[in-house]
N, C-alpha and C positions, 0 to 999 in steps of 0.2 A: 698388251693393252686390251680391255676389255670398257664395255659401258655400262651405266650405273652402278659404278661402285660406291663402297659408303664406307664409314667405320664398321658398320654391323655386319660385312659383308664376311666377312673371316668365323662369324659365327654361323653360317647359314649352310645347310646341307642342300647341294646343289641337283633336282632331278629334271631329267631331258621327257620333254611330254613331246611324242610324237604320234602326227595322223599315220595309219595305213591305211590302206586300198583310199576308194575315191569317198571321200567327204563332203557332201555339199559345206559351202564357207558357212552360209548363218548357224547350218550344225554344229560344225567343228568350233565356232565360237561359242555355243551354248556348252558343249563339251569341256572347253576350257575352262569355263565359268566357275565350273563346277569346283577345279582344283582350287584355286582363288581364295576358295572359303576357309584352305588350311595351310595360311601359309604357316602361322604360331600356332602350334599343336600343346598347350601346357599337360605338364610331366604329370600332374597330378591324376591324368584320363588314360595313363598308360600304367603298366605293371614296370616292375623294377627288371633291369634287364640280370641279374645276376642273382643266383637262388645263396642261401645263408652259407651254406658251406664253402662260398667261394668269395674270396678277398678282392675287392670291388676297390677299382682305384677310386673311384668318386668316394671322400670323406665327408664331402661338403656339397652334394649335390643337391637342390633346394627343390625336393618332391613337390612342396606345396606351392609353392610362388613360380619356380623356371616354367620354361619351357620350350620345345624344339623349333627352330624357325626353318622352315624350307622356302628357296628358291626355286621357283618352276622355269625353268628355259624350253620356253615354248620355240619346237619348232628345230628340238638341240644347238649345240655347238660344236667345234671343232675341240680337238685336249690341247688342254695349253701346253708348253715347254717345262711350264712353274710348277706342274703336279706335286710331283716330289718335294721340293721348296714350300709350297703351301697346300693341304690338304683341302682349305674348303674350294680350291678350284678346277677338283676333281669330281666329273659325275658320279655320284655313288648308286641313284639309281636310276630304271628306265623306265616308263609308261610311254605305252602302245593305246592306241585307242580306236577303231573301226565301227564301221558306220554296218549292221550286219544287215540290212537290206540291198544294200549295194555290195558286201563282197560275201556274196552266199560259200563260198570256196574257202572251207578255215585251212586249206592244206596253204594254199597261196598267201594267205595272210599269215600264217606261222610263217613260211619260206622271207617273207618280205620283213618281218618283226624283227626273225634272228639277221637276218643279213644291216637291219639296221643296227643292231646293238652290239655286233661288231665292232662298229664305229667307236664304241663306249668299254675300251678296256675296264677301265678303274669301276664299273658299275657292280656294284656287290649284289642288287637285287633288280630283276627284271619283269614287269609283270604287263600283259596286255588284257585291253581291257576292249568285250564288242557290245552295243547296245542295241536293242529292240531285236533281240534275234526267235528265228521262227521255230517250231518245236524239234525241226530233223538236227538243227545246228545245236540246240542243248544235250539235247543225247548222245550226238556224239563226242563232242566235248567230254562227259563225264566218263564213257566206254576206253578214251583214253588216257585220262589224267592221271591212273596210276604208272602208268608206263612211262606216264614223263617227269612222275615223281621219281622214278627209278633212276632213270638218267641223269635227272641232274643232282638227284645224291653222289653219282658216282663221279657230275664234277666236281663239284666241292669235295670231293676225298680225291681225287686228282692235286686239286688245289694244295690241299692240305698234307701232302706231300707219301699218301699212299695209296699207290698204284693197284696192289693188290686186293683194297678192300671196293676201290672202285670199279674193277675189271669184275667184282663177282656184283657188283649193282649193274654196270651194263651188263651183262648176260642177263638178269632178268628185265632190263630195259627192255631187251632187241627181242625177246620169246613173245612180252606185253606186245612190243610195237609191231608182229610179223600177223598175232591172230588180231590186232583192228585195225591191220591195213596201213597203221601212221608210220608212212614208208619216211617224209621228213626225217621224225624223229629217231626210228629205224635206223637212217645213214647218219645221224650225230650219234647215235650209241656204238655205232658199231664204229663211227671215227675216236670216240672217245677211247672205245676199247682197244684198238690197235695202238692207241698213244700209252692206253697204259703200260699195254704187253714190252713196247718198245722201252719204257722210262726205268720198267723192271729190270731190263735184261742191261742197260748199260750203267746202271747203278747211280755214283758219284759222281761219273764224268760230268763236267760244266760245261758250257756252251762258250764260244768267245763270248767277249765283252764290246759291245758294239763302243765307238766314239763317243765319251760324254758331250751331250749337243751344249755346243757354247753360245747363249742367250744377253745380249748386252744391258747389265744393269741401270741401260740409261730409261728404260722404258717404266721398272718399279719405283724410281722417282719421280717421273712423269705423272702414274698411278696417285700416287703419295698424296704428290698436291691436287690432283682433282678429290682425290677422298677428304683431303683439309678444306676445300675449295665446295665443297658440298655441307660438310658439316656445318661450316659458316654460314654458309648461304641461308641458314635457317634462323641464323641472328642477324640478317641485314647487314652485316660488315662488308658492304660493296669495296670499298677501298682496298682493302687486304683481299678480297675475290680477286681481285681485276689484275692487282699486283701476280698471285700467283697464274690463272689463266694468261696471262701474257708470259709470267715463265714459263708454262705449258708452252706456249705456243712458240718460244722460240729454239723449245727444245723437239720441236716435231722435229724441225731441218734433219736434225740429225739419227733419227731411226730410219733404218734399214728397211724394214718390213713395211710395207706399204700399207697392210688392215691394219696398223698400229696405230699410223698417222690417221687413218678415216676414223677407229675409236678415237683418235685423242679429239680431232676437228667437233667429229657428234659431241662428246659430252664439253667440250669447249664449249659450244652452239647452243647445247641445251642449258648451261650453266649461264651464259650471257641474258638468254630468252627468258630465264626464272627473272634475273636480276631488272631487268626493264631496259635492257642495252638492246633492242631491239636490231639497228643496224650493225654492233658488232656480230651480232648473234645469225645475222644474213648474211655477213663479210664470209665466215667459217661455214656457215650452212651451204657457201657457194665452193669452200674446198673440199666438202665433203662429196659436192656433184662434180670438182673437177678428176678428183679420185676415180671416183665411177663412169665418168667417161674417157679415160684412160683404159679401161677393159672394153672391150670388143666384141661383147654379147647384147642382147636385147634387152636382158634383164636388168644390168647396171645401167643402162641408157633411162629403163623406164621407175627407176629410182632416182636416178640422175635430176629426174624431169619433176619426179614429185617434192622433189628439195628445194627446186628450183623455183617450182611455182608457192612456196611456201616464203621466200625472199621476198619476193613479187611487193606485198604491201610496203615492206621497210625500202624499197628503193624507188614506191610511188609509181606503176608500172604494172598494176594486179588489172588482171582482166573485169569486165564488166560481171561475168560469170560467177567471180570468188566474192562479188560481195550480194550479199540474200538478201536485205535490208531493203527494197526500193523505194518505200517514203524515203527513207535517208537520201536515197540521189534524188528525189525531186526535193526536198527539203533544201540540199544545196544547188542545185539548178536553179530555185527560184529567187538565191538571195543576190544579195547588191554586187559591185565590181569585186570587189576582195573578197568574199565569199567565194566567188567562182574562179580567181584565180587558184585555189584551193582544191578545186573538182579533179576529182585522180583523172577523168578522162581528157584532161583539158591540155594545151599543149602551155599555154602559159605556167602551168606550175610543174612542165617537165623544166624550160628553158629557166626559168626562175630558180631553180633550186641549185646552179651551177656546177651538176655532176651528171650534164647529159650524156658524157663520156659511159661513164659508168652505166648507166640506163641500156644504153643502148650494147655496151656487153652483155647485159644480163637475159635482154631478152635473146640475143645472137643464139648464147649460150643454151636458151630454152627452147628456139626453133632448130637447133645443132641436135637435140637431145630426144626432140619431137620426131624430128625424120628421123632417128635411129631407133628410138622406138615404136615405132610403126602408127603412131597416131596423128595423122593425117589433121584433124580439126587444130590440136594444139599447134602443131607447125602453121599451121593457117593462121592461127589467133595471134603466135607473138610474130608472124611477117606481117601482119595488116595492122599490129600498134606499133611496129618500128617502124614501115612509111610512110603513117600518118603522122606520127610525132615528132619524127626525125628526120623530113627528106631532107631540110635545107642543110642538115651535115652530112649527107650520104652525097658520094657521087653518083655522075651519070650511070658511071658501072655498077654503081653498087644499087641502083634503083631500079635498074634493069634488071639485076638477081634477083632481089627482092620480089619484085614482077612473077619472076620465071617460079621461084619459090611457092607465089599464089597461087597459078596456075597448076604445079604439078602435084601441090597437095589437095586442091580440089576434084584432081582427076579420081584422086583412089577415093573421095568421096562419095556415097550419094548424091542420085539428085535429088534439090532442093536441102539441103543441107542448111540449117541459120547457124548463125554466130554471132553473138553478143558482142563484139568487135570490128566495128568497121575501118575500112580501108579506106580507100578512094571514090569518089571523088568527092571535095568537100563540098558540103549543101549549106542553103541559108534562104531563107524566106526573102524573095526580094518586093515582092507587093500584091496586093488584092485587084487583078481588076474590076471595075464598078461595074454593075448593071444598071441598065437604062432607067429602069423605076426605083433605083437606089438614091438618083440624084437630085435636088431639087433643081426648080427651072427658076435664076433667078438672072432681073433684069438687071445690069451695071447702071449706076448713076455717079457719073462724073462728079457731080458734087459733092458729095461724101465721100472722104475716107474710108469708112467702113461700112461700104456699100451693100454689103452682105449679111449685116446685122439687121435683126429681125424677120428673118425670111422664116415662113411658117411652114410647117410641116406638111409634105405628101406623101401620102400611101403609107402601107405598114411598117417600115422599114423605121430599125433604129438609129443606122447606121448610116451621116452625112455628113459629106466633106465640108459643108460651111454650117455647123452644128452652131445653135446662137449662144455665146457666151461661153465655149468649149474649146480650150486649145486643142488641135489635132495629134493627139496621141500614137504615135504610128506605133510603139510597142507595144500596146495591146491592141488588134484590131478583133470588134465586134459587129458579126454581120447576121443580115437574116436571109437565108436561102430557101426557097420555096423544093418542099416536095416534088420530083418528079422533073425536075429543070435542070439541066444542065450546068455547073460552074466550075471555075475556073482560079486559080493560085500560080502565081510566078516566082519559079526558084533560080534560085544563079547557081551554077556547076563550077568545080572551077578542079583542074589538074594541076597543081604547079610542078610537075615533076618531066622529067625527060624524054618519055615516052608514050604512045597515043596508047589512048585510053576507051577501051571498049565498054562500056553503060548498059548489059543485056535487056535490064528494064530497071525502071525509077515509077515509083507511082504513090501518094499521096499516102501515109500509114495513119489510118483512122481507128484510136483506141477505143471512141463509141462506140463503130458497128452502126453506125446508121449513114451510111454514105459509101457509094461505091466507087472505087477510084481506078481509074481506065491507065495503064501502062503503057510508056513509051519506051523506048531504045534513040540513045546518042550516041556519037563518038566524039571523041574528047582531044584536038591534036596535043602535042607539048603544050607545057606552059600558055595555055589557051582556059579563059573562061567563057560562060555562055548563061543566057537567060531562058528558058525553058519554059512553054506552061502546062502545067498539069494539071488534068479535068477529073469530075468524078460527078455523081448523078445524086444527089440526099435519095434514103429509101423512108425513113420515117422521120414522126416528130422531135423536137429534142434536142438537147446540146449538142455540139458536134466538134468531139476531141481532135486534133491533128496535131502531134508535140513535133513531125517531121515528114520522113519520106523510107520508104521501104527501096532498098537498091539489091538488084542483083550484078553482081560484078564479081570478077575475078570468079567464076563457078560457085557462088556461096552467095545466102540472102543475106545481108544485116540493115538494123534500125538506125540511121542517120539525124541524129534529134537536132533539131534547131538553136536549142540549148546550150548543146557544146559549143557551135560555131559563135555563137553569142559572147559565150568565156572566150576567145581566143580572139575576135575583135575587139573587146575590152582592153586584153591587154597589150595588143597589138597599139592600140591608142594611147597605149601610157607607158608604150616604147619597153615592152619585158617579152618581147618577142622577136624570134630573129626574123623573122619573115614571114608576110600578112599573104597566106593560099591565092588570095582573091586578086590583090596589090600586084603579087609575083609573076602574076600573069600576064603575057603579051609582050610586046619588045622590052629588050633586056635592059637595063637601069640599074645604076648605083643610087643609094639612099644613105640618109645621115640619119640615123634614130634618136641619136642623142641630142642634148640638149643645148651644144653649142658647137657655131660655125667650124668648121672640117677647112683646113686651108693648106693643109700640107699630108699623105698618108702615105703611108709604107707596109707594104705588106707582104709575111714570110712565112714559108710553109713549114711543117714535120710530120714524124710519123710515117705510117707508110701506104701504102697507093698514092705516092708522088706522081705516078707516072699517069693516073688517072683524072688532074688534074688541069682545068685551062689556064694557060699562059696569060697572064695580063701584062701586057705594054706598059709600059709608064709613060709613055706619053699619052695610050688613050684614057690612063687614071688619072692626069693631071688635065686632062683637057675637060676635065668635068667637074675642075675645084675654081674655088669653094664651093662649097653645099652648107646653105643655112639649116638651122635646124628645119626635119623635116620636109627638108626638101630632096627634089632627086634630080637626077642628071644622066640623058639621053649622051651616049659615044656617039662620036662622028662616024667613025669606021663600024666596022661589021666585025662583032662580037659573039660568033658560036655559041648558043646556049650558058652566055657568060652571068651569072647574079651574086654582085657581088655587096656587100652593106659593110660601111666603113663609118663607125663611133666618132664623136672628137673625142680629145681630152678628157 
């Protein structure tokens, strides 16, 4: 199996472009670039390859309309088993390419060129190529290229099946290569030459015949239909794609060769992602990383990871980081309840979408891949969206890993390290305290009703809790802070999860720049909330932006916006959420979410870390029914970190 195949692919002469010595990358892509430009070379800019006197199989060969199509595999390939069987899936030639600033040494870059093209039996022609080189590297170059024209005359008459006419070219090979020192080339003519003396002297003998390699035909039908499955795809015939990518797919099971199965998953994946099947085309891009971490190097790990974070959007679960757009997230931040159930960072549209299961593999799967490829930030990023998003399905043990997981990828961090993904602990705006000359001074008159209407305005301030004729708005609050004075915001903290929670510092994140906000340090016991206030000093005139609170926890800074907390009280209020952070806190309680009276439950585990699991009594479950909607119910007994939320009907 191989990827991107097509129907045209049987017409395409296949050549291997490889770096030597050291490359900087944006080079060796400019380098590349270059070949790109030829991949259809038309017949009519070449000469005929056959001179009159010689009977040319092409009768019909179209000088003026064909022309050659080459494939560049950048970076080579391994030889297929199918050489022989199919000819265009043989490399026929090699391109070398060197960066000559960086490998001043062409003896070393010859040694490195031939040892790669090695690799490339079937290559008929090999040519490397060095760029920007300084005047000692072109002269010598030239001093020996007859010497290595010599020699490899004398392979190709090796080749061509006489020894003797090759043996009298290496000898002039090895005389060229001894007076300019090209000792490389030097020991190929002189290996050459000993093979031919050798080939002479034993004439006809043949050599055994190795074991014909026996290759299972199940894999060029496999082939078949993604080349069918590709042509189509180019007329939109999803229905007949999908039919044959799912016989692809049920014929992976059955190949042997394990890169078989990663080709067949890739162009499955890629084929899904052309079509608009976006989460089948994740489903496959996820067996393409279970492949790669199946190998036990660094390198399939840090492929693994890039596959994986490439899923990320189609199972709703992409970091803050993968989307560049950020009007877009304040665009949704700013709209009504169902908009924001919507906000990928939101926990209501993890639990609403009824494949938390799945979610929370995915990301597993990306912190599994992260620590194995030694990226330290990403193992941080998907353990701090799986505890935030997922505690109330992790256990106690598993949020204690998760924990340990923050912790120990923060170590190989830097300090002060951010991340676009926060953790713990959940923030929310809980009130403005007022200052004194904020408030008006008004007298009660029992007689009135609306004792507070009419009261006139003191001081500059826009901002009054008994504003005339003005409902009180607590979602948007509008103040005015004086330069130079001290103020003051009150945030609720809240842990819902198993284990105390260390807060390094929390402190007001101000996008204007005109306010300086003074950090504190909390601790956080279990499932424990807490009102906190946090101060900061205005330094100039002006708006004064605060969408949240900057936290450092877990050894890493992130931005905790208000916003999000916002989406997930909403939906927390229209019962699409398993468990409200804020709610969950404090003595432990059963709740009814649903929408009618709970009078009878029964509850049964699976899966596995059973054993991680609290025990619920049925008597202390029954001793707390019914539960109206919405309502909850304190155990008589003593319940060990027990929260449990039981639906009706």
């Amino acid at each position: 199996m191989e990827p991107d195949v097509s129907i045209e692919t049987s017409s395409m002469i296949r050549i291997a472009i490889l770096p030597i010595g050291e490359i900087p990358h944006q080079t060796l892509r400019d380098y590349y670039s270059m070949f790109h430009h030829h991949h259809p070379i038309p017949l009519s800019s070449i000469s005929s390859f056959y001179t009159e006197e010689q009977k040319s199989p092409f009768t019909s060969l179209p000088w003026d309309t064909g022309s050659l199509r080459f494939k560049f595999i950048l970076g080579g390939s391994p030889p297929s088993p199918w050489e022989d069987f199919q000819s265009n899936r043989k490399i026929l030639a090699v391109i070398g390419v060197f960066h000559c600033p960086l490998s001043p040494d062409l003896d070393s870059v010859i040694e490195e060129f031939d040892g790669v093209c090695k690799g490339y039996a079937s290559a008929l022609v090999t040519r490397c190529f060095g760029f920007f080189p300084c005047d000692s590297q072109v002269i010598k170059a030239k001093k020996r290229r007859l010497g290595r024209v010599q020699k490899t005359i004398g392979d190709y008459c090796l080749l061509a099946g006489s020894p003797v006419d090759a043996n009298a070219h290496y000898s002039t090979a090895l005389e060229l290569a001894r007076l300019t020192t090209d000792y490389f080339w030097y020991a190929g003519a002189l290996e050459g030459s000993i093979c031919a003396l050798l080939i002479d002297q034993i004439g006809q003998n043949n050599p055994a015949l190795e074991d014909e390699v026996r290759v299972s035909p199940l894999s060029f039908e496999l082939e078949a239909n993604l080349k069918l499955a590709r042509y189509l795809c180019r007329r939109e015939l999803s229905r007949d794609i999908v039919e044959l990518l799912t016989s692809a797919a049920d014929g992976a099971k059955s190949l042997i060769d394990a890169t078989d199965r990663l080709v067949l998953y890739v162009e499955i994946a890629r084929l899904f992602g052309t079509l608009g099947y976006h989460r089948k085309a994740a489903f496959f891009s996820r067996q393409v990383a279970q492949l790669c971490l199946q190998q036990d190097n660094r390198l399939a790990a840090i492929s693994a990871l890039q596959i994986l974070a490439l899923t990320t959007k189609a199972y709703c679960v992409q970091s803050r980081a993968s989307i560049s757009n950020n009007s877009h997230i304040n665009e949704v931040g700013s709209r009504n309840a169902d908009s924001g159930k919507m906000h990928h960072q939101s926990v209501v549209s993890l639990f609403e979408s009824q494949w938390s299961m799945l979610q929370m593999v995915v990301l597993r799967d990306i912190l599994l891949s992260a620590a194995r490829a030694g990226d330290p930030l990403a193992a941080w990023s998907a353990a701090a969206r799986l505890l935030r998003s997922y505690y109330p399905l992790i256990t106690p043990v598993g949020q204690n890993g998760l924990a340990r997981a923050l912790a120990n990828s923060s170590e190989r961090l830097p300090s002060g390290t951010r991340c676009s993904d926060p953790a713990l602990p959940f923030v929310r705006l809980y009130s403005f305290p007022q200052h004194s000359s904020q408030m008006d001074i008004v007298k009660r008159n029992p007689a009135r009703e609306d004792w507070w209407a009419g009261s006139a305005p003191s001081g500059p301030f826009i901002y009054k809790p008994f504003s005339k004729g003005q409902p009180n708005d607590s979602s948007k609050k509008e103040l005015i802070w004086i330069v130079g004075e001290p103020v003051q915001i009150l945030v609720e903290l809240a842990n819902p999860c198993g284990f105390n929670l260390k807060v390094d510092s929390i402190y007001l994140s101000v996008h204007s720049g005109n306010l300086d906000p003074f950090p504190i340090s909390i601790d956080l016991p279990p499932h424990s909330s807490k009102v906190v206030t946090l101060s900061g000093i205005p330094t100039s005139v002006g708006p004064v932006t605060i969408p949240g609170c900057t936290v450092h926890c877990f050894g890493v800074i992130t931005e905790h916006l208000f916003r999000d907390v916002d989406n997930l009280l909403h939906g927390a209020a229209e019962g699409l959420v398993l468990s409200d952070p804020f709610r969950s806190c404090g003595s432990p309680s059963l709740a009814n979410a649903g929408t009618v009276p709970v009078e009878q439950a029964h509850i049964s585990l699976s899966g596995k870390n059973q054993d991680s699991v609290l025990s619920i009594p049925y008597e202390t479950l029954k001793s707390v029914l019914p539960l109206k909607p919405g309502g909850r119910g304190d155990p008589t007994c003593d319940l060990e970190s027990l929260e449990a939320q039981v639906s009706g009907p």
